[in-house]
N, C-alpha and C positions, 0 to 999 in steps of 0.2 A: 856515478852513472852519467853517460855523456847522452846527448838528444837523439842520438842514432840508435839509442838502447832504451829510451822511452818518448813514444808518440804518443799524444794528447789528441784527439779529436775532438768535436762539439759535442758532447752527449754521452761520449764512449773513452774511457782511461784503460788502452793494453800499455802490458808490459813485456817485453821481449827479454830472455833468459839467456844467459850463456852460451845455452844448447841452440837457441834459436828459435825455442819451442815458446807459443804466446799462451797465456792465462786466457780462458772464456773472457769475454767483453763484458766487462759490467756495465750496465743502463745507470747512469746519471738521470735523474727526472732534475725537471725543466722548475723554475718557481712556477707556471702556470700551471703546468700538471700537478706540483704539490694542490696548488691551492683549486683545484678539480677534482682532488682524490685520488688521479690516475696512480696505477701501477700500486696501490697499497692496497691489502686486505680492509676488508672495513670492519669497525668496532662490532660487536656482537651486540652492545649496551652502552647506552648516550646518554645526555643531560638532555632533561627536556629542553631547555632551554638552545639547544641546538636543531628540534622538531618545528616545522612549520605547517601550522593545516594545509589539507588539502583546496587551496582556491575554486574547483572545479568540484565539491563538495554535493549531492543534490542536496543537502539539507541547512536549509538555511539557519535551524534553529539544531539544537542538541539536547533533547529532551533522556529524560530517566537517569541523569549523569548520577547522582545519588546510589541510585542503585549497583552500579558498573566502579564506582567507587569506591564502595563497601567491599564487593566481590574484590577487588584486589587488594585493600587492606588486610582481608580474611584467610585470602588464597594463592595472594601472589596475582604476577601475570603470568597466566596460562597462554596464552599465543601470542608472537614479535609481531609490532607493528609494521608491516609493508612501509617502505620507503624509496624514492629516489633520492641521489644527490641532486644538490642542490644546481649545479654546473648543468646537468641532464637537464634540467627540470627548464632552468631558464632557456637555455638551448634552443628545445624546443616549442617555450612559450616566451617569445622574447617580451612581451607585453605585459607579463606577472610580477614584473622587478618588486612593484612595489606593495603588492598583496604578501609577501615574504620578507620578515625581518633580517635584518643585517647579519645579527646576529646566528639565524638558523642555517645550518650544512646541508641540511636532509627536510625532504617534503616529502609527507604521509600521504602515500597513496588508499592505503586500506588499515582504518585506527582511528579517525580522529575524533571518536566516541572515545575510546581507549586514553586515549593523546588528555582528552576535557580532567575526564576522569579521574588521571591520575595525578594530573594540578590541584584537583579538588580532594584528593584522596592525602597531599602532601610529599608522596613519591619524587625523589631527587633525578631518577631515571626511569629507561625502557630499554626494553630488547626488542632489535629493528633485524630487519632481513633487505639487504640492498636488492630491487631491482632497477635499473635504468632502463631498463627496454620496456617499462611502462608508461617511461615519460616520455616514448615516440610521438606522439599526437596528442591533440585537446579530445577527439574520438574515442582514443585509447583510456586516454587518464579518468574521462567524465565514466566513462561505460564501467570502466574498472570501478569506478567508487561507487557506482548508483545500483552494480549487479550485488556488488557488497553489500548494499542497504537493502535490496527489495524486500526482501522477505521479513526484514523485522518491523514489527509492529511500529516500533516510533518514528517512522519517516510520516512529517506531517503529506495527506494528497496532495497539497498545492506545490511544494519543494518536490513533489516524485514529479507531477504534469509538468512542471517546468524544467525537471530535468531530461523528459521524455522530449519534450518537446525539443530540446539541444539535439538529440541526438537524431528524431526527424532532417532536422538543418543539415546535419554532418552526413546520415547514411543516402536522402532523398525522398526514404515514402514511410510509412506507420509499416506498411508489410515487412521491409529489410529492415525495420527497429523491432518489429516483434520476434523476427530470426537469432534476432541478436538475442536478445534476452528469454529467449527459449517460451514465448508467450503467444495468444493467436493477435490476428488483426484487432479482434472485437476488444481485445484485454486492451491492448491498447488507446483505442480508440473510444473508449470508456473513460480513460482517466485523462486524455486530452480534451474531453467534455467540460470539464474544468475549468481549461484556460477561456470557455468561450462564455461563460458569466460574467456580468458587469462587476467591476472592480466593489462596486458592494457588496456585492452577495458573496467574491471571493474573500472580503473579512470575515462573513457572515463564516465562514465555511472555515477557513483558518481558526475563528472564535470557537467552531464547536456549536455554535449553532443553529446552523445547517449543515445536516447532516448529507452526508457522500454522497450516498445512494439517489435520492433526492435531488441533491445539487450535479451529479453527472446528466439526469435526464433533463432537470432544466435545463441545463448547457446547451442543450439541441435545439434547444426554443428559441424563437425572434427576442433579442434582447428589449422590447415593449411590453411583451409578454414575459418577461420574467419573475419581472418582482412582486407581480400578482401570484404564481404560482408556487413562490418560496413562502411567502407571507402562509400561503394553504398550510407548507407543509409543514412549517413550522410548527402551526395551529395544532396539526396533527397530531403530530409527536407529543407535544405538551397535555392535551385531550385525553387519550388511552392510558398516559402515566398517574392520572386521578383515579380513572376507573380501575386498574389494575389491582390497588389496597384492598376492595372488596368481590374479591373472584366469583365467590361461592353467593354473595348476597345479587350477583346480578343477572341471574336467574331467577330471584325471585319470583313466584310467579308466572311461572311462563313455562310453555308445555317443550319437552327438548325431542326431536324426531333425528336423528341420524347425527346427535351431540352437539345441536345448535338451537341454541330457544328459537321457540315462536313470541311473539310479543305479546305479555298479557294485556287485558284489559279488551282483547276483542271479543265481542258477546256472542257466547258460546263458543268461542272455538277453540279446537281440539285439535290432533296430530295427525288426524285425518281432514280437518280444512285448511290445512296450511301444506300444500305441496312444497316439494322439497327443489329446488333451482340449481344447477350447479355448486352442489352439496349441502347450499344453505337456503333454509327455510323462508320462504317470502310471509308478510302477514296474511293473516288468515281474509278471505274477503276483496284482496288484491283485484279487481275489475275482473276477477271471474277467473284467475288466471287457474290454470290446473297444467300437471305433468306434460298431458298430450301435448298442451298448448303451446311449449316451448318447443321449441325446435332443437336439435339435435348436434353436435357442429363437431367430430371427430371422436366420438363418443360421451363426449361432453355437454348436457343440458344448459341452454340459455335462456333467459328471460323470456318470458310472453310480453307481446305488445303491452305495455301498463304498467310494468313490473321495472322497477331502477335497476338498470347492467351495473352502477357506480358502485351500489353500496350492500350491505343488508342488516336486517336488523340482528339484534347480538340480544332482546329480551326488557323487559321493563324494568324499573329500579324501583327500588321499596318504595313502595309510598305515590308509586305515577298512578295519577285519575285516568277515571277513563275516556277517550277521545284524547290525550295526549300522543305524543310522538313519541315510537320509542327508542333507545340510542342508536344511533349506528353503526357500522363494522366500517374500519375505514382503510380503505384496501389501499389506499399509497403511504401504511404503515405496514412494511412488511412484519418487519418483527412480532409487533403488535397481533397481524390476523395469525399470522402462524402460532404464537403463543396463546393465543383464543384458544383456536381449533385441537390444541395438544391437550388443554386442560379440560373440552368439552366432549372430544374424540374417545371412544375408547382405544386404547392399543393399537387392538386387528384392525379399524377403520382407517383412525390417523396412519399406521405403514401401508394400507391398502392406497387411501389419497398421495401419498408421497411416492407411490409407484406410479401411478396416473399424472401427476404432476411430472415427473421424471420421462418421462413417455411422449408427452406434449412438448417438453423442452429439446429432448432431444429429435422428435420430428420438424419441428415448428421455427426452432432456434438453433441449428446444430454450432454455430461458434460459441454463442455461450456455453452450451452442453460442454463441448471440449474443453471451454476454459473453465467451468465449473471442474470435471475432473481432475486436471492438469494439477487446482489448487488443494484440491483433495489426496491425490497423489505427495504435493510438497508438505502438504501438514502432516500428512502419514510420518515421512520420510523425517520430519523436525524430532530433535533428542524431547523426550518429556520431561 
């Protein structure tokens, strides 16, 4: 065969026939494109040892791997690990070289719970699904993995706040990060409460012990005033978990008007001197207070001058003298009063209260309202 009957190009090998007629052009890939992935199919199923976490991860810790584990010991792997190549990956984040080993081809976009797991489980492989047009952006890649996380329980709140808060940076406002993640302002702006606590109380909260709920409303507070008011809630939490052991003994004593004691020990009184305040009973005696005397505020009764807005009383404990103080209801335990009021409510009351409550929330608060549905709606929606 003489050079006039076969041409070589850079890339492309024809061959010319007798007839004169040429063969399709076959693609030569490049050593770079081998070592890119380009122009091959990609493996179904890899070595982990090939997987590299996801850098842009929100979670900085990988909690319940145990569990997740198990399940693939048991079960197999039920869904492929998201992946980019590794080539895409740096590409676009040229600054990650060395958060990814040398070693790995592929970074896990959406798996790396999966990914812990299955090191821990012994698993020699996985099953991956390539996409590279997820490793367009740090936008893309954070959002992809943090929408993957939201909804499961074991995203510690400090790794979600800080990963919300990236995506603040990238899109501009809490509004166009709540769009994104299909959430309101408020949901948002709730869990970047978070970031504005002093670096102690964010252990504090990481530890578990401060609690969320709690630690997002301090966040709003002058950081002077902070660690006054965790120190409260702490208090709190720890307080009603004593009292809880004896339900029924802490009534003792004490007269119940609308399934809320009145506090024993006050002389003579009955269900008729103890009016009732924004569904809970003041003590009997209270600087004169009566029904009238509070004021009315959206159909809802409030304290009379005299009478504590903070707290109320919840009934005396076996054994309390009289002129003692009797415990109190500690309303920045939510769980706590709610759990009171179920155990002391009848039925029809407590769903009657939780319509009124419901009513208030949504006149009074309508983003939370929304965002309270929104997560009613996802929990619906979760397999059981």
């Amino acid at each position: 065969m003489t050079p006039s009957q076969e041409r070589i190009t850079r890339g492309f090998s024809m061959d010319e026939e007798a007839g004169g007629e040429r063969k399709t052009p076959r693609r030569i890939r490049t050593r770079q494109q081998i070592m890119n992935g380009e122009g091959k199919r990609p493996p179904a199923q890899v070595e982990l040892k090939l997987l590299a976490g996801n850098p842009f991860n929100p979670r900085d810790e990988l909690t319940e791997i145990e569990e997740t584990a198990e399940s693939l010991r048991a079960k197999g792997q039920i869904q492929p690990v998201t992946v980019a190549r590794r080539a895409a990956f740096l590409n676009a984040h040229p600054g990650h070289e060395g958060q990814i080993s040398e070693e790995a081809e592929y970074v896990v976009i959406d798996g790396n719970r999966r990914l812990a797991a299955a090191a821990l489980a012994g698993l020699a492989e996985l099953r991956i699904d390539v996409n590279d047009d997820l490793a367009a952006s740090a936008a893309d890649i954070l959002e992809s993995a943090l929408i993957a996380n939201i909804h499961r329980v074991d995203v510690p709140p400090m790794d979600q706040a800080k990963a919300i808060q990236e995506l603040v940076q990238v899109h501009g406002s809490q509004g166009q990060v709540a769009k994104r993640l299909g959430k309101t302002p408020a949901w948002v702006s709730q869990r970047l409460a978070l970031l504005e606590l002093t670096p102690e109380l964010q252990k504090k909260v990481e530890a578990g012990e401060l609690k969320v709920e709690p630690a997002r409303r301090i966040g709003r507070l002058p950081k002077t005033k902070q660690k006054a008011e965790a120190e409260k809630a702490i208090n709190a939490v720890k307080t009603p978990r004593q009292r809880r052991r004896q339900p029924e003994d802490e009534g003792a004593g004490a007269a119940t008007v609308n399934g809320v004691n009145t506090p024993a020990g006050a002389a003579g009184a009955t269900p008729e001197d103890s009016p009732t305040i924004n569904g809970v009973n003041t003590p009997a005696g209270a600087a004169g207070a009566t029904l009238e005397d509070s004021p009315t505020v959206n159909g809802v009764n409030t304290p009379a001058e005299g009478a504590s807005p903070a707290v109320a009383f919840t009934g005396g404990a076996p054994g309390q003298g009289e002129g003692e103080q009797p415990r109190r209801l500690p309303y920045d335990d939510a769980l706590y009063v709610v759990g009171h009021l179920h155990v002391k409510m009848t039925s029809e009351h407590f769903f009657q209260g939780a319509r009124v409550w419901m009513k208030i929330l949504r006149e009074q608060h309508p983003e939370e309202y929304q965002a309270l549905l929104l997560e009613l709606r996802q929990q619906e929606q979760q397999p059981a």
